[in-house]
N, C-alpha and C positions, 0 to 999 in steps of 0.2 A: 297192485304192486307187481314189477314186473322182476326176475331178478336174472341177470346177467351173468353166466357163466362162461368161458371164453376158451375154442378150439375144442383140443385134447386134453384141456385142463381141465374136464368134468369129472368131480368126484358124487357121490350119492348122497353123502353129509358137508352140506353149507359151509357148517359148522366145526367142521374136521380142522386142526391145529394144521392141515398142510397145505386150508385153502386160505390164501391173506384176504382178507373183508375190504374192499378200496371202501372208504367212505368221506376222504378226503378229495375236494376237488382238483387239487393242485397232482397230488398223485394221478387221479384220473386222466388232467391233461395231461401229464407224461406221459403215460401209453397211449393216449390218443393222437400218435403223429402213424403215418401207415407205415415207415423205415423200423420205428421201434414198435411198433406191436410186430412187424417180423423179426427183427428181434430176437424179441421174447418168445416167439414159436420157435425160431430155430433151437434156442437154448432149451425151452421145454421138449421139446422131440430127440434134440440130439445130444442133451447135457453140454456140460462146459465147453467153452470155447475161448480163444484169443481173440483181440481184435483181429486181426490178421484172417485168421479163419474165414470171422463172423465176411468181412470185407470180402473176402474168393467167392461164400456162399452167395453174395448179394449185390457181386458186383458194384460194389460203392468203394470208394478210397478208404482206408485205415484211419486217417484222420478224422473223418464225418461218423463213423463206426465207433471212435474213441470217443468223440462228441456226443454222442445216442446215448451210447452207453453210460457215459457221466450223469447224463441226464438221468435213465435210470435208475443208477446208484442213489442218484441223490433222493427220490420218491420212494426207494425200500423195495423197488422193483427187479435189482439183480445187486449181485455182490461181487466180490471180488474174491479166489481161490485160489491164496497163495500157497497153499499146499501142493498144487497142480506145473509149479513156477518151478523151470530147471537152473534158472540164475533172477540175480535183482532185475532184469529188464521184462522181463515177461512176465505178463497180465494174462491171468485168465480170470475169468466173468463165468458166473453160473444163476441162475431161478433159485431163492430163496424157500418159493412153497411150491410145489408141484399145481394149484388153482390162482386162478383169481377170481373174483366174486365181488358186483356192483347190486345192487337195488337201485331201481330209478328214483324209488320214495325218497330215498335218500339226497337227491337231485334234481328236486321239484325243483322250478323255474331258474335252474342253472345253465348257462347254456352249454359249459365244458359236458352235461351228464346227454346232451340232445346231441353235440358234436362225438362223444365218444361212441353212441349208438348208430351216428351214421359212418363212422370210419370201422366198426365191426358190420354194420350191412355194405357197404362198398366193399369190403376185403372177401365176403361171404361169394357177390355178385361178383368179382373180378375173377377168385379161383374157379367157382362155376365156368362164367365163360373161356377161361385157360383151358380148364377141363373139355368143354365140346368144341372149342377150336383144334383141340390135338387129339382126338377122339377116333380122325379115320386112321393116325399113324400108330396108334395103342395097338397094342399084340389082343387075339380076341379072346383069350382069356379073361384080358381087364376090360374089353368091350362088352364081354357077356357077364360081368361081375356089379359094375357101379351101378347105381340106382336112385331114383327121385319117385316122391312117392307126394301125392297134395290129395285135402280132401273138405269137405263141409261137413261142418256140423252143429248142433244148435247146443253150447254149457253154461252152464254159471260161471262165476269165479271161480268158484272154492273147485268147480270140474278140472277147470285149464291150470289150477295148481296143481290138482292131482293127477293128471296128465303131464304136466312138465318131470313132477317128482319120478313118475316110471318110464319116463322117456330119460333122464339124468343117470336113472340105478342104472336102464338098459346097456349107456354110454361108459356106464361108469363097469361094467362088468367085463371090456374088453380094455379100456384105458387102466382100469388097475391092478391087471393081470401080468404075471411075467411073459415075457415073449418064450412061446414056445420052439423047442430044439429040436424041429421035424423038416428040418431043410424045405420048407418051402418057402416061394418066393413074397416076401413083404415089404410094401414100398408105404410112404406115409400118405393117411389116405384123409381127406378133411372130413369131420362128421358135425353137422349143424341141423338146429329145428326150431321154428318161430311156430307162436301159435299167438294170437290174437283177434280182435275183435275186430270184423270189414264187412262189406258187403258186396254180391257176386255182378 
């Protein structure tokens, strides 16, 4: 069983009230389009937003942004913040639970749970390569900073579970921290790790 947790939305407990459990597949294809799973990183990273907003970050029309978003709404995957609203016309949209959380088991021979695991490996392989195409123009601070790291090794199951669980706490130890007040410089930075069965 493999379980899916997505971005910066790694918490340590699966099971925490502030990760939602997808296990419906209709849910699932809604965040499986690659407009709204950005999206929903943007709102998890940067909290509420307007369409409007969402539209400047992402370079798409307001209209299509409003259309995402519906979509959204409708699968329990953002909501609506009308406490954030300065009159009747203004929407803001925000992340209902700070995670999300799939299981594949959940998704044997469905093809939405096969498509959503390739629209998080294409999103994984797209910011990579954004990353070292802009790489010689990074200041060398963040040239001497980023990291990739691969390696062999021979587990059982029950190993690469317990290697996912302290590689989750590890993520989960800077993701559920408050940002510290020491004026140095912090940009959003992607953190992912697969670990599975292949051969060399």
């Amino acid at each position: 069983m493999c379980v899916v947790q997505l971005l910066l939305w790694i918490v340590s407990d699966p099971d925490s009230v502030d990760v939602q459990q997808i296990r419906d597949s209709h849910v699932l294809a809604a965040m499986s389009h690659p407009l709204r799973r950005r999206l929903l990183d943007l709102l998890k990273l940067d909290g509420p937003a307007t369409a409007s907003v969402l539209a400047e970050r992402t370079t798409s029309a307001v209209g299509n942004i409003s259309h995402h978003l519906k979509v959204l709404a409708a699968a329990g995957l953002v909501e609506e913040a009308p406490e954030l609203a300065r009159d009747r016309r203004e929407r803001w949209w925000r992340r209902p639970s700070r995670g999300l959380s799939w299981s594949t088991s959940d998704f044997v021979g469905d093809p939405v749970g096969d498509a959503a695991e390739v629209v998080s490996l294409d999103r994984q392989a797209s910011l990579s390569r954004s990353w070292l195409s802009d790489l010689e123009t990074e200041p060398t601070h963040w040239r001497d900073a980023w990291f990739t790291n691969e390696t062999w090794v021979r587990l059982s199951p029950a190993e690469v579970m317990e290697l996912s669980s302290r590689i989750l706490e590890l993520f989960a130890e800077y993701t559920d921290r408050p940002t510290p007040d020491d004026d140095a410089e912090r940009r959003p930075v992607f953190l992912f790790a697969r670990g599975f069965p292949a051969q060399p």
